[in-house]
GUKOL-471982 format. One record per atom (N, C-alpha, C): residue number from 1; residue in one letter; atom name; x, y, z. Coordinates in nm, 4 decimals. Each point is the difference from the previous one (the first is absolute). Layout:
NUM	A	CA	X	Y	Z
...
# end
This chain:
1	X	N	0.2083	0.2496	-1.7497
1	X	CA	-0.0129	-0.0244	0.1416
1	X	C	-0.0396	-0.1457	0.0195
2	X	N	0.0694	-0.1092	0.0855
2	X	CA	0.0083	-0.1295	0.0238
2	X	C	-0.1429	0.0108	0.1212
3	X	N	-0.0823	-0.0790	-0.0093
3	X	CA	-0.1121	0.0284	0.1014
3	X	C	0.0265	-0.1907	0.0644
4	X	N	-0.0355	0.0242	0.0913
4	X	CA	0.0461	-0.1502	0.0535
4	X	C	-0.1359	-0.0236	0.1221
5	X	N	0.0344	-0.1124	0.0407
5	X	CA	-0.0862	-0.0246	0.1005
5	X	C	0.0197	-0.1277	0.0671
6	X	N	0.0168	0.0344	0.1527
6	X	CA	0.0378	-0.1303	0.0440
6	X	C	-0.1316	0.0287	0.1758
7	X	N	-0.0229	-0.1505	0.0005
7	X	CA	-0.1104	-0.0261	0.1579
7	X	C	0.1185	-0.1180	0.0761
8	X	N	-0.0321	0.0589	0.0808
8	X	CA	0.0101	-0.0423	0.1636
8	X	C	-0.0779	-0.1908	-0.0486
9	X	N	0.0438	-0.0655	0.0845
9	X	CA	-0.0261	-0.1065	-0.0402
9	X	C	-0.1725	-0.0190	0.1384
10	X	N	-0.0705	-0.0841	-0.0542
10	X	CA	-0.1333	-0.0185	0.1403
10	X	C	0.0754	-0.0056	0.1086
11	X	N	-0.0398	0.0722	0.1240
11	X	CA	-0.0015	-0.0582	0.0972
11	X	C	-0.0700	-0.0933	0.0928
12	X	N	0.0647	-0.0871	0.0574
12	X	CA	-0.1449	-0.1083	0.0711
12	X	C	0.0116	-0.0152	0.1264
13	X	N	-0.1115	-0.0341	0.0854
13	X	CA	-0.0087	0.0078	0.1286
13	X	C	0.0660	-0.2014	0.0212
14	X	N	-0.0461	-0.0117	0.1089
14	X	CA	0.0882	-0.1601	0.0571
14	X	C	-0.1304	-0.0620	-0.0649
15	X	N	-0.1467	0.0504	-0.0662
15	X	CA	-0.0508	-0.1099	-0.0427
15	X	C	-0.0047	0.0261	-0.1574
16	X	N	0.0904	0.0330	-0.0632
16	X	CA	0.0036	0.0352	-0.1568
16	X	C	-0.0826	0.0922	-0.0283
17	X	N	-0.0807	0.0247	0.0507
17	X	CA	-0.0855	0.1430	-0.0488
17	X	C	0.0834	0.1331	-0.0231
18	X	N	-0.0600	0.0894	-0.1108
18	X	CA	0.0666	0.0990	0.0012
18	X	C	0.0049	0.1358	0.0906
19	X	N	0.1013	0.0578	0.0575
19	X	CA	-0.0636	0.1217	0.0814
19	X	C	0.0710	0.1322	-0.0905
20	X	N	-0.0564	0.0882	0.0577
20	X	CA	-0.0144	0.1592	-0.0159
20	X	C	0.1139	0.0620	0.0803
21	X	N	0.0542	0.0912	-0.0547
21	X	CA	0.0830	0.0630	0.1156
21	X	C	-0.0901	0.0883	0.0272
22	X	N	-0.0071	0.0654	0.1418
22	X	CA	-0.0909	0.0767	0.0366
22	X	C	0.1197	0.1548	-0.0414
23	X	N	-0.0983	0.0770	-0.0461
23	X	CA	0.0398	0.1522	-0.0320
23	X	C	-0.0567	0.1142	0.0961
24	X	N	0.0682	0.1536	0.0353
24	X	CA	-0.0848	0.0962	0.1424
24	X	C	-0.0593	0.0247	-0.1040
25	X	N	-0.0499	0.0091	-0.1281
25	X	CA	-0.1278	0.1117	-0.0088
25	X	C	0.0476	0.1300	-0.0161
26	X	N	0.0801	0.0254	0.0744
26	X	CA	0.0632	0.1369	-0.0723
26	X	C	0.0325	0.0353	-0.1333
27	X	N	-0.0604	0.1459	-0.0396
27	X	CA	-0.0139	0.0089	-0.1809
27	X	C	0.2168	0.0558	-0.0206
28	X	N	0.0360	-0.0933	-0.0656
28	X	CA	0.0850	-0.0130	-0.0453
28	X	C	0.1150	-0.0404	0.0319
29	X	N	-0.0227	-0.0463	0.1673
29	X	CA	0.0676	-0.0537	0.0638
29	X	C	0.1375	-0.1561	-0.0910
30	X	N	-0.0888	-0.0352	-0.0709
30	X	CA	0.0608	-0.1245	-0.0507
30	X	C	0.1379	0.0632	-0.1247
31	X	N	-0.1154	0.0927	-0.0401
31	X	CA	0.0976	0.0605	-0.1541
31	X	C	0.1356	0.0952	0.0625
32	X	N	0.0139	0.0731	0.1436
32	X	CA	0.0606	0.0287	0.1094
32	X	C	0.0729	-0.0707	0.0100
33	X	N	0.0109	-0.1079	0.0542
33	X	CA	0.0717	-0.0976	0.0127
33	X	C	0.0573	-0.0754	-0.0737
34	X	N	0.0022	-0.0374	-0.1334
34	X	CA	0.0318	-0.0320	-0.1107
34	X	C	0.1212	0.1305	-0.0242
35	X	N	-0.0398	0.1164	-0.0239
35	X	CA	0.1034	0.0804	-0.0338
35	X	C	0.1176	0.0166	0.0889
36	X	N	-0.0318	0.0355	0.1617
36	X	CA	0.1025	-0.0016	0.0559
36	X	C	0.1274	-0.1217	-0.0162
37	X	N	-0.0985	-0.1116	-0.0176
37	X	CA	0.0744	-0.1393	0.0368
37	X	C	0.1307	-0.0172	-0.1875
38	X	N	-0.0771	0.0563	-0.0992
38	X	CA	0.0678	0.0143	-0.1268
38	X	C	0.0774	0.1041	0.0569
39	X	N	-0.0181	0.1385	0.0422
39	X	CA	0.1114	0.0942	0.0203
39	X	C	0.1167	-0.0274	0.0443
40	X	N	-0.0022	-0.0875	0.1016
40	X	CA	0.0814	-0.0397	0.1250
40	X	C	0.1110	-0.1123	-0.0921
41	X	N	-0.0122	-0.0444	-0.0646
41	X	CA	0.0483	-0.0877	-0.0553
41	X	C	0.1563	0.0369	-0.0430
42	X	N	0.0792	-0.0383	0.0200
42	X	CA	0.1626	0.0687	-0.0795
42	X	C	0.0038	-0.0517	-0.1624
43	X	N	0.0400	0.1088	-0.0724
43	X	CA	0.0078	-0.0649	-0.1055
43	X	C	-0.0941	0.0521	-0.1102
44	X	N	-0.1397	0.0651	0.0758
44	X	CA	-0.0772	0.0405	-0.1046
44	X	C	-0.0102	0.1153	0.0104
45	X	N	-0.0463	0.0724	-0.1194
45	X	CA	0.0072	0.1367	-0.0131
45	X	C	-0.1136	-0.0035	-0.0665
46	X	N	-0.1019	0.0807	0.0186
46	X	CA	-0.1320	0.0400	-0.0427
46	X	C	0.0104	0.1328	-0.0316
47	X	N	-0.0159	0.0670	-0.1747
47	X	CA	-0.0533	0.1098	-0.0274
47	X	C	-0.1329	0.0032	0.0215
48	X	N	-0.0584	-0.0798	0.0061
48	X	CA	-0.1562	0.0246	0.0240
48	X	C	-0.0538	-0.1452	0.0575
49	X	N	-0.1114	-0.0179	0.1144
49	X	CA	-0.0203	-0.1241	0.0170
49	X	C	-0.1651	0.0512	0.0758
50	X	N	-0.1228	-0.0862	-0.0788
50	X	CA	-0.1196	0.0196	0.0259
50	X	C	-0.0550	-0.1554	0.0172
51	X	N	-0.0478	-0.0114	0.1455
51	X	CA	-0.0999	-0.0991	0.0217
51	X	C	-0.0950	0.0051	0.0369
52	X	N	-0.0540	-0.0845	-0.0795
52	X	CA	-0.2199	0.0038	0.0126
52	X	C	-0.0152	-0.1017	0.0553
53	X	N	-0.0699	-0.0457	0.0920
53	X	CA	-0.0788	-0.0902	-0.0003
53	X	C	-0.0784	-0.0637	-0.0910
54	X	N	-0.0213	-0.1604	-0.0256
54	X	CA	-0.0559	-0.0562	-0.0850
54	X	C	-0.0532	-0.1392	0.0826
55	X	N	-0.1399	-0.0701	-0.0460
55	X	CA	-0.0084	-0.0980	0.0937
55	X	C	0.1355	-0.1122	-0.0018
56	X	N	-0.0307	-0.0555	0.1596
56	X	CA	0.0749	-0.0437	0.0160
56	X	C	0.1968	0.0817	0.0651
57	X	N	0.0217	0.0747	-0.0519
57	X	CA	0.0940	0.0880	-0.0020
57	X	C	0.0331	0.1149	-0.0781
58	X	N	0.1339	0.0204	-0.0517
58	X	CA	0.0354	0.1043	-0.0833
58	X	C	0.0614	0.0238	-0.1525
59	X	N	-0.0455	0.0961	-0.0416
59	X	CA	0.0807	0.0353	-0.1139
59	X	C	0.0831	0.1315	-0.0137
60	X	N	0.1279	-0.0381	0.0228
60	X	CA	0.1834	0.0508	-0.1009
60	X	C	-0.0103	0.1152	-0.1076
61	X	N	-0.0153	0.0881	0.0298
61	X	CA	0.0400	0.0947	-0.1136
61	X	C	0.0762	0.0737	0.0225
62	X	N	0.0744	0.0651	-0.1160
62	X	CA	0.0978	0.0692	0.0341
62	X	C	0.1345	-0.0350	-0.0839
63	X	N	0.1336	0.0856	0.0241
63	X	CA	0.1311	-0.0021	-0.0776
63	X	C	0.0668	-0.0626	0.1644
64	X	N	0.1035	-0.0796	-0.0561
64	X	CA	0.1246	-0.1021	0.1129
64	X	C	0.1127	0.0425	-0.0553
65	X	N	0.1276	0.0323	0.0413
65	X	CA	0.0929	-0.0082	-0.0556
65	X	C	0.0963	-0.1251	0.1196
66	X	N	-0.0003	-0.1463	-0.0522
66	X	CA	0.0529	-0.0675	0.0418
66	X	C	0.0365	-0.0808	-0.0959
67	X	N	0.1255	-0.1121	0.1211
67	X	CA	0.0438	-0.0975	-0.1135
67	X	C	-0.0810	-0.1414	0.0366
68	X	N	-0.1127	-0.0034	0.0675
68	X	CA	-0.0481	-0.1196	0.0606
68	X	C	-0.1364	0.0360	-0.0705
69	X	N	-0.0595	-0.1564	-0.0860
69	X	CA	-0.1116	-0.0238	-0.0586
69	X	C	-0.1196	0.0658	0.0699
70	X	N	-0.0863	-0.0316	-0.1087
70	X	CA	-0.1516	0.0255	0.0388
70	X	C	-0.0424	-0.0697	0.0677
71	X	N	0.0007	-0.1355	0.0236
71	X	CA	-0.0484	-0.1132	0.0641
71	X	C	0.0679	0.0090	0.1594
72	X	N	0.1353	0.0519	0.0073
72	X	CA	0.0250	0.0283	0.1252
72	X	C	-0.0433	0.1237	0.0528
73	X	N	-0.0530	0.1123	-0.0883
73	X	CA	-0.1374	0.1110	0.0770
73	X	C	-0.1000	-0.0830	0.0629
74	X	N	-0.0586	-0.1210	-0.1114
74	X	CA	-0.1323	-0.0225	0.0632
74	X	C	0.0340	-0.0423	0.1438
75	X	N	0.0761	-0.1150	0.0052
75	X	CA	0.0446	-0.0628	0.1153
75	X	C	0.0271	0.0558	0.1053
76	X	N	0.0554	0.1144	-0.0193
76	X	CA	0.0380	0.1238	0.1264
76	X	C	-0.1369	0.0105	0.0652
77	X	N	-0.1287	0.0470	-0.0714
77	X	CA	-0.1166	0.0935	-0.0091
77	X	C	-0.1128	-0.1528	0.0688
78	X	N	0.0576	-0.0839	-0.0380
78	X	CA	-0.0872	-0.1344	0.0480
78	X	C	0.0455	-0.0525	0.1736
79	X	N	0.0767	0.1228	0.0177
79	X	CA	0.0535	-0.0527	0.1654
79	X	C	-0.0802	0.0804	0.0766
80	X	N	-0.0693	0.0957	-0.0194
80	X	CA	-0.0085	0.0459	0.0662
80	X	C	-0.2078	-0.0389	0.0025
81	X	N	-0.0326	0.0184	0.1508
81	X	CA	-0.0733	-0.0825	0.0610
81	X	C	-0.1681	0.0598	-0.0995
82	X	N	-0.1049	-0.0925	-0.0280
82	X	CA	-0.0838	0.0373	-0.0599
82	X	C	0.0163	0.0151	-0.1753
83	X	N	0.1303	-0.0231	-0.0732
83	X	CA	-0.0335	-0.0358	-0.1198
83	X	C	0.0597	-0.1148	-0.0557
84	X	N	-0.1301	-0.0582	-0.0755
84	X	CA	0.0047	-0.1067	-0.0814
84	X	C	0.0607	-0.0101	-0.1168
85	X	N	-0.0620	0.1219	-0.0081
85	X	CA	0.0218	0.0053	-0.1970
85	X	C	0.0961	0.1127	-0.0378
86	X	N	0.0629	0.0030	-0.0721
86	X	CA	0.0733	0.1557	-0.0897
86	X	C	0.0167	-0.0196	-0.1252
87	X	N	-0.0519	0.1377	-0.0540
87	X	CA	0.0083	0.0337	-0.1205
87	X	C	0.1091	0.0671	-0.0502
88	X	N	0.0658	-0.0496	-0.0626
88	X	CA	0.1347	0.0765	-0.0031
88	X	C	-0.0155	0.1334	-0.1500
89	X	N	0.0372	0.0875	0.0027
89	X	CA	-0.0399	0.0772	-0.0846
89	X	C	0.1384	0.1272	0.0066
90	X	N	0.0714	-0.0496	0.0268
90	X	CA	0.1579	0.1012	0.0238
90	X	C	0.0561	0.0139	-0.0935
91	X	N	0.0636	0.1019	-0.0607
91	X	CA	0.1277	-0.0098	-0.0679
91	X	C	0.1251	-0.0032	0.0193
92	X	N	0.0647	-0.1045	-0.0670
92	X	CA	0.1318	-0.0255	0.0331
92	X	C	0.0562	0.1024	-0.0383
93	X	N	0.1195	0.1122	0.0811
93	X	CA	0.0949	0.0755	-0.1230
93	X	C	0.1027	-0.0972	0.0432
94	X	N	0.1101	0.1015	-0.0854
94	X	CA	0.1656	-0.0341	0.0653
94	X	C	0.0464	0.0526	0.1131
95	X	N	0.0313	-0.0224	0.1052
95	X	CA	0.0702	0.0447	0.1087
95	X	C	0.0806	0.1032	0.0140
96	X	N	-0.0274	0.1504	0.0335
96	X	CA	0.1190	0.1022	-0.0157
96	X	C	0.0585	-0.0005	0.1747
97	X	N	0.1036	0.0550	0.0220
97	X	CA	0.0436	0.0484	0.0893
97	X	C	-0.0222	0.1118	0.0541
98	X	N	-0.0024	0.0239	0.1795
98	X	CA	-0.0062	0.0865	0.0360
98	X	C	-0.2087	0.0655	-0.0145
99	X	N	-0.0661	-0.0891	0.0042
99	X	CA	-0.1531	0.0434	-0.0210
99	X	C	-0.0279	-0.0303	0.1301
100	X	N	-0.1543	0.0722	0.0230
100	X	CA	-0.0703	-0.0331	0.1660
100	X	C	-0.0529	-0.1277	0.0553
101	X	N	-0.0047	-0.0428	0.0546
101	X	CA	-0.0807	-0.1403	0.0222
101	X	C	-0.1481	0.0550	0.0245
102	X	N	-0.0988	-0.0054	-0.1019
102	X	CA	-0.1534	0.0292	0.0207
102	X	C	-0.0017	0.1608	0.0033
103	X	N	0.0236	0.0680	-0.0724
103	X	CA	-0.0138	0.0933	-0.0576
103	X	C	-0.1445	0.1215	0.0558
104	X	N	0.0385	0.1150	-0.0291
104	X	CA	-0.1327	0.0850	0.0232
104	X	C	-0.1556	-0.0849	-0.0943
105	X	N	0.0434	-0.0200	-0.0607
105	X	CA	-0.1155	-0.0228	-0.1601
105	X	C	-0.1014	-0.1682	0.1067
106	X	N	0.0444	-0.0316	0.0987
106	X	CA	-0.0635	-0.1125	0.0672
106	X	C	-0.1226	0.0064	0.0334
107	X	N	-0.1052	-0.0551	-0.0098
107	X	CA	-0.1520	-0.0105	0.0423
107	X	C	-0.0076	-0.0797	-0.0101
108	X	N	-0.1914	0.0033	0.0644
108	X	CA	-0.0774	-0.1076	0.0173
108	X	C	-0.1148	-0.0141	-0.0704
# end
């Protein structure tokens, strides 16, 4: 299993300081949002896909059956509002035909 990891670059306000994205506080709201936003995606197929929260953002677990890298998971998972960081922790398979996009086996 290829474990990867890619951050969001600082963000800065107009006087170089760094800011925070503000997050609701809602318990799992972020890891929620992370999955839908990977589900939605064309192209990927998830036998299994689990995100935790980790500071800063999230960590990737789980089986992919795609033909697009790991580094373009993180990047997907880094759009969406409130994470910095991802831990990539997926497995690549080979791509079959005819599978579900995000599967029963999906959690949080």
């Amino acid at each position: 299993m290829k474990k990867s990891r890619l951050r969001r670059p600082a963000l800065t306000d107009a006087s170089g300081s760094k800011t925070e994205l503000s997050e609701s506080g809602k318990p799992h709201c972020l890891e929620q949002e992370v999955l839908r936003h990977l589900c939605s995606q064309p192209g990927l197929k998830f036998s299994s896909l689990v995100v935790h929260r980790i500071p800063a953002g999230v960590c990737l677990e789980g089986s992919l059956q795609s033909t697009c890298g790991c580094d373009d998971i993180s990047r997907l998972a880094l759009q969406v509002a409130g994470v910095n960081d991802v831990l990539n922790r997926l497995l690549l398979l080979p791509q079959q035909p005819e599978e579900e996009n995000c599967g029963s086996n999906s959690s949080i």
